[in-house]
N, C-alpha and C positions, 0 to 999 in steps of 0.2 A: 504494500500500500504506500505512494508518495502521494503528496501534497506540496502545490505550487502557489505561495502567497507574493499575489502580481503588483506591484504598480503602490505597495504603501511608502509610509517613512516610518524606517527602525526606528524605534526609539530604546536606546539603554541606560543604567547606569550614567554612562560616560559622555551620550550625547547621542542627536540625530544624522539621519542621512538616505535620505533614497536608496531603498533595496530591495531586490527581491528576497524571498529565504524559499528552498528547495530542501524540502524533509523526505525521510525514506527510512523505513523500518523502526521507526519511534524514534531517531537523531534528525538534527540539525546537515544535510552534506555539505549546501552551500549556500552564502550571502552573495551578492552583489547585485549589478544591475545587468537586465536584460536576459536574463535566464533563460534557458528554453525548456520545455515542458519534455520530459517523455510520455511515449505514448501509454496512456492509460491514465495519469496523473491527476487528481483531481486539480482544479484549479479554484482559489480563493482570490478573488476580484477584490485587493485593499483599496482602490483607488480614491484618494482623498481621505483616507484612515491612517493610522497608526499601527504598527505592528511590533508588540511590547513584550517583555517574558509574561508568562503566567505568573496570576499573582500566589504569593506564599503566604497563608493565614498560620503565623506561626504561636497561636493560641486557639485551641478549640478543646470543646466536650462534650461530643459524641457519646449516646448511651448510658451518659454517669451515671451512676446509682448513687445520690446525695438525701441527705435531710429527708429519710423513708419514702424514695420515690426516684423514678429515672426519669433520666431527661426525654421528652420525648422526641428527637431526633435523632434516627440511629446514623452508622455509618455511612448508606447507604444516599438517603435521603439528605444524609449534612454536607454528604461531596456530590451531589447531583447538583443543588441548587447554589455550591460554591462555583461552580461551573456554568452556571448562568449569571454570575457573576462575575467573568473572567477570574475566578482561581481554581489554580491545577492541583495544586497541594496544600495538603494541611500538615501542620505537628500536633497532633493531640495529649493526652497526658493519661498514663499511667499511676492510677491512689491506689496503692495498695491500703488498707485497714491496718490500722493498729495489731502489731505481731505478724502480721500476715508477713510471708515471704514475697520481694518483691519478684522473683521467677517467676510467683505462683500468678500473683496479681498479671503480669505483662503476657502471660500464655492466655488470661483471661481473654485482655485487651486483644491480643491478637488476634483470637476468637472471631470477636466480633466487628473486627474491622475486616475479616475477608470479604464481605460484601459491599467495602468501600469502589466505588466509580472515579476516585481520582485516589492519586501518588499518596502517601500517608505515612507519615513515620511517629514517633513518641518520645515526649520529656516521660522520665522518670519520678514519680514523688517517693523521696524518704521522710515517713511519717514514723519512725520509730528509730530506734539505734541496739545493734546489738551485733557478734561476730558476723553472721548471716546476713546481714544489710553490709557488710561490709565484702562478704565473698558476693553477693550478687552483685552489685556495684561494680565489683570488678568480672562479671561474668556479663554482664549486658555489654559493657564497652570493649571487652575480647572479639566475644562471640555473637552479637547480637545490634551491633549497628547503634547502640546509642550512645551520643556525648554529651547528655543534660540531663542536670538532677532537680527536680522541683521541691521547693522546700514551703509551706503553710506557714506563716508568722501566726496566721487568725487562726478560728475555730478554735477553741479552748476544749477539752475533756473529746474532741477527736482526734481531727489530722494535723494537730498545730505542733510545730517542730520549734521545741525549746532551744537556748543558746549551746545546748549540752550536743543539740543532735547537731546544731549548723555545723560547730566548732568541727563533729569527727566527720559528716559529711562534705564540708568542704576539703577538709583535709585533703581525705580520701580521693575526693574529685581531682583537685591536683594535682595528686597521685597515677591520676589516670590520664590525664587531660582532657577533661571532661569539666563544662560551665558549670557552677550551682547558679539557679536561676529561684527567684522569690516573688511570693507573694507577700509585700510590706505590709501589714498593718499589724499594732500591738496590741495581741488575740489576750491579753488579760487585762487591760485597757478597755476593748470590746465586753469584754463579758462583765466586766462592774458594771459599764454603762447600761448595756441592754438591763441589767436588774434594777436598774434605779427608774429608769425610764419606765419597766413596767410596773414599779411598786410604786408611781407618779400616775398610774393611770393613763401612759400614752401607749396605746397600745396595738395603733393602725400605722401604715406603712411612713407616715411622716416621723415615725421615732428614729427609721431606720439610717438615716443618713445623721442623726444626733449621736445615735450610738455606734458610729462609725466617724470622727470627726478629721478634718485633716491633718491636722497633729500625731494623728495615732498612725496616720500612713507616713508623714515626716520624720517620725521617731523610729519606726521599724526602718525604714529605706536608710536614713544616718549609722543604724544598728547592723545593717546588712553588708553595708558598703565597709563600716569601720571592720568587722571582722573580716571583710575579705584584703582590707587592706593587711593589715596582722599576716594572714596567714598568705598573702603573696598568692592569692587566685582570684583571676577575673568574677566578674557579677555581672547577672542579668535579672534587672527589674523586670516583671509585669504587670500589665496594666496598668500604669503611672497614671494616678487621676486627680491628684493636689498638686499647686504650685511649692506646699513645702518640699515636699519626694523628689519633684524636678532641679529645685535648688540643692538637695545634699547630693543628685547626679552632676550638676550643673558642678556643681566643689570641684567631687573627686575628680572627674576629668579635668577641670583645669591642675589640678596638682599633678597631673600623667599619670593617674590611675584608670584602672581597662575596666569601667563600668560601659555597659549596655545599658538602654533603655527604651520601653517599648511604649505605646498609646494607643487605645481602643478610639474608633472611630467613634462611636456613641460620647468617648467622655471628650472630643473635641465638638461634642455640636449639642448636649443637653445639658442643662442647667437641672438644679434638685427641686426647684418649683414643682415637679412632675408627682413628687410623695404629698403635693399640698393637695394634689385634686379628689374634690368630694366622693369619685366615684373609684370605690375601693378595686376595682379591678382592675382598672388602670393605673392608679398608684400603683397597686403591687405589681403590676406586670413591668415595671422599671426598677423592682427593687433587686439587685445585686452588689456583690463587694471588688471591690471600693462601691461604692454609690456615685451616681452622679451628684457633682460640687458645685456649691453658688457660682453665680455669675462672675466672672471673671478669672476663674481656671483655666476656664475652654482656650482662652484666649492665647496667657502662659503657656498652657501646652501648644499651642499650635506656633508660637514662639521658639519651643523647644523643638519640636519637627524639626524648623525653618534653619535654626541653628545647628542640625547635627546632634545636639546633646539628647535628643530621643531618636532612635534610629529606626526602630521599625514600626509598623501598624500594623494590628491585629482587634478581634472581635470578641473573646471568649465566648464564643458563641455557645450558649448552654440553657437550652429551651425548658421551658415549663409551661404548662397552658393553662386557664383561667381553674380548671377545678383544681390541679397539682396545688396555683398557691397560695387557693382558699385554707388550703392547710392552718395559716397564718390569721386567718380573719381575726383572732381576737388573741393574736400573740404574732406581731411582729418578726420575733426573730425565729419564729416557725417558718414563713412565707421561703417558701423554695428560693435559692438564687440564683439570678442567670437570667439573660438576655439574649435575643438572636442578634445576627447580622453578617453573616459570613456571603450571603447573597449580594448585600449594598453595599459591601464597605469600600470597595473599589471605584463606585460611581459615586458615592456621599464624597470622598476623598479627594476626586477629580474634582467635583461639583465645586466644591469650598475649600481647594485648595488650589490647581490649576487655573481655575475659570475664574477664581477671584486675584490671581496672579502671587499665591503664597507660595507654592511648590510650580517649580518649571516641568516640565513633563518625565525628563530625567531623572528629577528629582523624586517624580511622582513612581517611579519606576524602583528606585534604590529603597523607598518607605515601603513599598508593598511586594517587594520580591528579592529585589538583589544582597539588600543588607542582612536580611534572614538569611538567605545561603548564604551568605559571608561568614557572620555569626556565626552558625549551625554547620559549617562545615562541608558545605555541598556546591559549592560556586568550583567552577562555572558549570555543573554538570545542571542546575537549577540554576534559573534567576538571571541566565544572559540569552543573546541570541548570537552563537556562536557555531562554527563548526565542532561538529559533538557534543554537543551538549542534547540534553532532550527537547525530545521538538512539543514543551511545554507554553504555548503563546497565547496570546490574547490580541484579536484586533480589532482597535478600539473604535469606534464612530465617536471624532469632537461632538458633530453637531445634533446626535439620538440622542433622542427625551424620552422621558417616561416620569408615571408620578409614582412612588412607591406605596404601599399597599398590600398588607394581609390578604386583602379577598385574589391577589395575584402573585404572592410571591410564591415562592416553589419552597421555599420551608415550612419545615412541621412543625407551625404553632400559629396560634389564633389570635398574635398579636404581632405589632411590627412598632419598634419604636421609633422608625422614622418615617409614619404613618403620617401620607399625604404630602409629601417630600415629593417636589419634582426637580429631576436632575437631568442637567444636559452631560453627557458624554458617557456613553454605555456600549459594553462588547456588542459585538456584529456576529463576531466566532470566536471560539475557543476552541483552541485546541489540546489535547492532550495527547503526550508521548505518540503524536502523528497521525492523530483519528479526531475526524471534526467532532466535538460533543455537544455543542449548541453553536444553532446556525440560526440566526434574523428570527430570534423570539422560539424557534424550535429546539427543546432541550431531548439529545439525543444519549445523555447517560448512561451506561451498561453497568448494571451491578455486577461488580467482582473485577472490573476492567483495571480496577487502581492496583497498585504494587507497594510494599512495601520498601521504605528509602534508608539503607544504611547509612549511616554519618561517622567517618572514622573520627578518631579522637586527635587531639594536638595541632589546632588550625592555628593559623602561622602565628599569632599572635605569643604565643605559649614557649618559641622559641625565646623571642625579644624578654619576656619576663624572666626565662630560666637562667640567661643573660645577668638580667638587674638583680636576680636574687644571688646569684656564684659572685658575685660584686659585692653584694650586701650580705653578705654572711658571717652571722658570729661568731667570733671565736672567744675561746679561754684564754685567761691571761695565767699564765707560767710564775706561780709563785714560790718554786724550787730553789731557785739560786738566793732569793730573799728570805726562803726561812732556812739554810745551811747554812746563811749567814747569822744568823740568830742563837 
């Protein structure tokens, strides 16, 4: 099967240029201009489009089983509709339970992502510490394609990974060369709050963004970063949604520390006004963690994009539908969490960030694909449009509209938080590993069609640090000659 994309402009990373791309057996053979088709080759008409990598949702949660209840988007259905939204790949995430072995939990996961329709790989979360989190950790990044370990700050009496577990898990990550990647917020901070909050009688979704305040995500993100600084291994925030978390990322990188940083598209375009509204199903269908932050976060972060100091964009796209999280009607910190958006967050992104001239189109390329491979260790096999690389693309139409909307989107839930949203610039085709999967509003996804993506360990950065730490190395001071003296 090849594929001949005619007459668009690449757009990378690095910059534009009039080209064709000529795919053949799920790679990239060749860029340039004026291609000729073999015969039989389908042919993709860019003319006056864009032709970008696919994009990388390098936060998703497909199928979780959270807060007594799973998410209702399985693998399946979360990479069809990421596909309709120009992205090819996801990183989803592997919780193992408290004790549980993380082999055990990731044989799970892999379970059920066979029936994913795009690329798919997995963070790890260590939610516990013991020898055994310590032998799998080194048996996933051997044998098993992963170099990221997720670590809970929140959730108290669950998956919250105290300073005990960070300290040996990042160790160990280092150890491997393997990121620890966090979720910031101070999960025993959270848990007074939500109690006081409900012994105050608030007990509807507007508590929830109190008992989650931004302080508590500036304190853990200061917390995350300081211990990895100590211990001499990179860090990768997610979901960055306070201007204070962005400032202690904002620190460490100017002192030349190797922090990441990531931002959900939802928490550059909603304000928390949303937990104020009367009508409890809508409130609650915005309640996730972090929460959406007063007015004038969004802004900060899109400030942090613009400057480099957040690098990627991502969704955590983790569905719940209105009866899941009635769970919560009359106890807030019940209400399931999680939001969609792994369908829009490519066109909201483009919408008010390209179109309003914050992100240049390269730029818009490196937040939604390139810089996760980079990160994650898969560039340029993801995330460029190069010879060899996977013929993983997206080609984009500047001037397609659409208004967003539940009653049409192609994800599994009954709500859309950027319901009523009309956005100019939306895929035309996507493609994956060299098979159209939606073409002009046609979504042609194949269950089982996605692969899983190995990600070897020690991406270049890990060099440069091994570097500054053989530099920065303690030693003992020799105090034999001064006590023979004595």
């Amino acid at each position: 099967m090849s594929i001949l994309i005619r007459g668009g402009t690449v757009v990378t990373a690095e910059g534009e240029s009039r080209a064709d791309v000529y795919c053949e057996a799920g790679k990239i053979v060749a860029v340039g201009e004026n291609l000729e088709a073999p015969a039989g080759a389908e042919i993709v008409d860019a003319g006056g489009q864009y032709v970008m990598p696919g994009g990388i949702d390098p936060h998703t949660h497909m199928q979780l089983p959270f807060m007594g209840t799973v998410a209702s988007e399985d693998f399946y259905t979360g990479t069809a509709a990421a596909m309709a939204g120009g992205t090819t790949m996801i990183i989803d995430f592997v919780i193992p339970n408290p004790q549980q072995r993380l082999m055990e939990a990731y044989e799970t996961w892999m379970g059920w992502a066979e029936k994913s329709a795009a690329d798919y790989s997995f963070h790890v979360a260590v939610t516990w510490w013991d020898e055994t989190v310590d032998q799998d950790m080194e048996t996933l990044v051997r044998d098993h394609g992963v170099n990221s370990f997720k670590h809970f700050m929140a959730y108290k009496n669950a998956i919250m990974a105290d300073d005990e577990i960070l300290y040996n898990s990042f160790t160990k990550a280092l150890s491997l060369g393997a990121i620890p990647t966090c979720h910031a917020e101070n999960g025993e901070l959270v848990f007074q709050l939500q109690k006081k909050l409900l012994a105050e009688g608030i007990t509807g979704p507007e508590a929830h963004p109190l008992s989650r305040p931004p302080a508590a995500e500036g304190e853990a993100a200061n917390r995350a970063i300081k211990l990895a600084e100590v211990i001499g291994t990179p860090v990768y925030l997610v979901h960055v949604s306070a201007e204070e978390a962005l400032d202690e990322i904002t620190r460490a990188r100017n002192e030349g520390q190797r922090v990441f940083g990531e931002v959900l598209a939802g928490h550059l375009l909603i304000d928390d006004s949303v937990y104020r509204h009367p009508d409890f199903e809508f409130a609650a269908a915005h309640v996730m963690s972090p929460p959406f932050r007063p007015k004038g976060h969004q802004e900060a972060l899109w400030k942090g994009l613009q400057s480099g100091n957040l690098q990627t964009t991502a969704t955590d796209h983790c569905c719940f539908c209105a009866e899941q999280k009635a769970a919560g009607k009359d106890d807030f910190s019940k209400i399931p969490n999680g939001t969609a958006g792994v369908e829009d967050r490519m066109a909201v992104l483009w919408h008010h960030g390209v179109n309003t001239g914050r992100l240049t189109p390269s730029e818009f390329v490196a937040a939604t694909s390139t810089n996760a491979a980079k990160i994650f260790n898969i560039h340029p096999r993801k995330g460029s449009i190069s010879v060899g690389a996977d013929a993983d693309i997206v080609v984009w139409d500047p001037a397609a509209t659409r208004t967003i909307s539940a009653k049409t989107h192609h994800q599994n839930i009954d709500f859309n938080i950027f319901e009523g949203m009309e956005v100019t610039g939306n895929p035309s085709h996507t493609i994956s590993r060299g098979v159209v999967t939606y073409k002009e509003g046609e979504l042609r996804a194949v269950k089982g069609a996605g692969r899983y993506v190995d990600r070897p360990p020690f991406p270049t950065h890990y060099e440069a640090m091994k570097k500054r730490a053989e530099l920065n190395k303690p030693t003992a001071v020799d105090r034999s000659l001064s006590n023979a003296a004595d």
